[in-house]
N, C-alpha and C positions, 0 to 999 in steps of 0.2 A: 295676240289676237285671240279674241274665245274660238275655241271649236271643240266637238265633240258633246254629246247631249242631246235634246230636241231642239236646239238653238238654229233657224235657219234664217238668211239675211233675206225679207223675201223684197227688198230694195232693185227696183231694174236699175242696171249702169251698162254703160256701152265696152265692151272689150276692152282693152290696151290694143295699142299696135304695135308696140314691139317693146323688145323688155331690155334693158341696162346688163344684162348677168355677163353675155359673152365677155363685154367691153371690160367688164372686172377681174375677169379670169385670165383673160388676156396680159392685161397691163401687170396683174402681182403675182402672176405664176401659179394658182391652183392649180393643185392636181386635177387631171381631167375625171377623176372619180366621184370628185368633193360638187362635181356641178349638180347632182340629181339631190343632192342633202341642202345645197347652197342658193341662196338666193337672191340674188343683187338687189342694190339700192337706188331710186330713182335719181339721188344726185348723190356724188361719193362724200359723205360727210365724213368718214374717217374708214378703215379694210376692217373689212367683218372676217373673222378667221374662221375656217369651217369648222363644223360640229357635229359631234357623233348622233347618229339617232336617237340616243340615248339622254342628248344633253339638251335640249331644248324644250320639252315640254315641262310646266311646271300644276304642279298642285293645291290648292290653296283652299280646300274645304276644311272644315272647322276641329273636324277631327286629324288634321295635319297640318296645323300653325303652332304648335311647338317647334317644328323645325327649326334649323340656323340658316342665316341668308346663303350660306353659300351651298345650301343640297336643296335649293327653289326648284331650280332647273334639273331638273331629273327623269330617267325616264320610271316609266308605271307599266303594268303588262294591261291594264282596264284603259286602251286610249277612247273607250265609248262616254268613259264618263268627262264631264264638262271640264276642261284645262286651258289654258293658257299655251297658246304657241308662239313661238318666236316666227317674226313674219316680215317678209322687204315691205318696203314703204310701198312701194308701186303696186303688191297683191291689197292695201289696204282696200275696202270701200265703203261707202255710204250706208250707217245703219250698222257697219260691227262695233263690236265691243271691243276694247284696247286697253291695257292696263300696261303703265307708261310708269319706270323705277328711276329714283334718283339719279339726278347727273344725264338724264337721257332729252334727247331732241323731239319734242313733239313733231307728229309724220303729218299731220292733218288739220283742221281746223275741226276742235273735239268739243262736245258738252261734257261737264263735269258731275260725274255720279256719285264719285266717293272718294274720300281721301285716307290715309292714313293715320291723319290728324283726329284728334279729339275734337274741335271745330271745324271739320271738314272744310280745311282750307290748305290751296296748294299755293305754294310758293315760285313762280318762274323770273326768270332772266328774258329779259326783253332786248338786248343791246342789237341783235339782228334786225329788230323794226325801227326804233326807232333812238339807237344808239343809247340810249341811258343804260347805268352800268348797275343802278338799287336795283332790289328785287322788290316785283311785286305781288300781291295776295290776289288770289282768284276763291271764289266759295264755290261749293259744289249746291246742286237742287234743292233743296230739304225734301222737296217727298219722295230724288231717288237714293239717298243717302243710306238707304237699306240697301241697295246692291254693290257687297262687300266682295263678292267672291264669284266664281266662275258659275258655280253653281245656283249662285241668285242671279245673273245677267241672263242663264239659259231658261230659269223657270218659266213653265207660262201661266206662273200667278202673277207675273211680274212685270205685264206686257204693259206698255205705254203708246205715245205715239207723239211726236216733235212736227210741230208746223214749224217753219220758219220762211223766211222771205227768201226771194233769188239770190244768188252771190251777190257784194258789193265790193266798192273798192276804200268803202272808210272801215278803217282800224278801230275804229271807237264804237263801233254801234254796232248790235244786236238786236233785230227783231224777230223773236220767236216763241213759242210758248208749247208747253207740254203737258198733253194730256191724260190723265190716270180717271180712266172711264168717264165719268159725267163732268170731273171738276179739269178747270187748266190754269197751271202754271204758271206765271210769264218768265222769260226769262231775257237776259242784255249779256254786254260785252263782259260784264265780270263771275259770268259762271261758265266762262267758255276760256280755251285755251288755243292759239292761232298758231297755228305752222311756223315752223323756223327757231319760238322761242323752246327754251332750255330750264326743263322741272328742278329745284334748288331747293334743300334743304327738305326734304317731302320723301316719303321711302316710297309711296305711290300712290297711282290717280287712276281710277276708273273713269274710263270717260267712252261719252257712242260717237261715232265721226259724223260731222253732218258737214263739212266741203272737205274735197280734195282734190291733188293734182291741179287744173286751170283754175279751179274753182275756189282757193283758197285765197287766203287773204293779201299771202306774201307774192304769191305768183302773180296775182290782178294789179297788183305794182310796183313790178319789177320793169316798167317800160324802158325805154332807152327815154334817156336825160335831153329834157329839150334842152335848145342853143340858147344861149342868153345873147348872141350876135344879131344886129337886125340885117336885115336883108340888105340893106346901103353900104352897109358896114360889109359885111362880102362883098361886094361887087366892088369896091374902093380899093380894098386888099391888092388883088392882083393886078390893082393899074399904078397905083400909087409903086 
C-alpha cells in the first residue's frame, strides 16, 4: 500500500471491529515479538512469515529501477519519501493505492492504473468466481496509466477523483467514471480487478481500491446456497 509523502486517504470508512492477527499468532506459533512487525490477514489465504523492519518497504522511483526483484523490498533510512508497504488485507481502505506482484491475490475490488506491461494490461485467474481456469486481460485507464510509481500516486499533480455506483452483486458490470479536472472517464468491468481473483503472468498492477471487505464483489455472493427441495418435498421425507 503507498505511504509516506503528502499522500493522504482523505476517504471516511468506519473502523474494523476487530482484527484476525491474534487468531494467526495463535494457531502457527509466532513469536510473541513478531506481532508489533506482523499483521494478520482477513481470511488466511496461505502464513505470512514475519519480517524484519527492514524488509518490507520497497522503492520504486525512477532513479532505483535498476534494481533486481529480489532487493524491491528493502529497507531506506528516508521512510518520509513515497514507498510501498506491505500491508494485511483487513488495514486496506477505500481510495489507497496498492501495487499488487505476480502470482499475488487481489485484497479488494481495485481500479486499474498501471501495469507493467507495455499495453497496460493485466493478466488474472478467475477460477475463484466463476471457476474457469483461462486467464483473462483486464486494461488499465488510459489517462491514469502515468501513475507508474509511488512517487506519481502521492503527487498532488496527480489528483483525480472516481464516482462510481453503490456495491452490486453482478460480477459483470461496472458503473463508474473518472474524473481528471473538467474531463471524465468512463469506466466498466474490464478495467477493474474483483477480490479473490489471482494476477498471472503481470510483474505488477497499480491499482486505487474502490470496494472492500462486505462491499466487494466476492463477499456480496457468497450467500448460503438455496435448497433446490420444495417445501412438500420436506414435509414427505420424514413421514414417508
Amino acid at each position: 500500500m503507498l505511504a509516506g509523502g503528502d499522500f493522504v486517504n482523505s476517504n471516511v470508512m468506519q473502523r474494523k471491529s476487530k482484527t484476525f492477527v491474534k487468531g494467526v499468532m495463535r494457531t502457527y506459533g509466532f513469536h510473541k515479538k513478531s506481532i508489533q512487525r506482523l499483521s494478520g490477514r482477513e481470511e488466511l489465504a496461505g502464513v505470512t512469515t514475519p519480517v524484519n523492519d527492514t524488509s518490507h518497504v520497497e522503492y520504486d522511483s525512477n532513479e532505483e529501477a535498476h534494481l533486481a526483484p529480489s532487493s524491491m523490498f528493502r529497507g531506506h533510512p528516508d521512510k518520509k519519501r513515497p514507498h510501498w508497504k506491505k500491508t494485511a488485507w483487513e488495514d486496506v481502505s477505500v481510495g489507497d493505492f496498492i501495487k499488487i506482484m505476480d502470482n499475488e491475490s487481489i485484497p479488494a475490488d481495485i481500479l486499474i492504473c498501471s501495469t507493467s506491461e507495455e499495453e497496460n494490461v493485466a493478466f488474472v485467474e478467475t477460477k475463484n468466481l466463476d471457476g474457469e481456469t483461462n486467464l483473462k486481460s483486464r486494461n488499465a485507464i488510459p489517462s491514469l496509466t502515468h501513475l507508474r510509481t509511488a512517487e506519481d500516486c502521492a503527487s498532488s499533480h496527480n489528483t483525480f477523483r472516481v464516482e462510481a455506483d453503490r456495491p452490486d452483486t453482478n460480477m459483470y458490470r461496472l458503473n463508474a467514471a473518472v474524473r481528471v479536472g473538467e474531463e471524465a472517464f468512463p469506466v466498466d468491468i474490464q478495467m477493474a480487478l474483483l477480490r479473490g481473483t489471482v494476477l498471472r503472468n503481470t510483474k505488477w498492477v497499480i491499482g486505487l481500491v474502490l470496494y472492500t471487505g462486505e462491499d466487494s464483489r466476492i463477499v456480496m455472493n457468497s450467500g448460503g446456497t438455496p435448497s433446490k427441495r420444495s417445501k412438500v418435498e420436506r414435509q414427505m421425507n420424514p413421514q414417508v
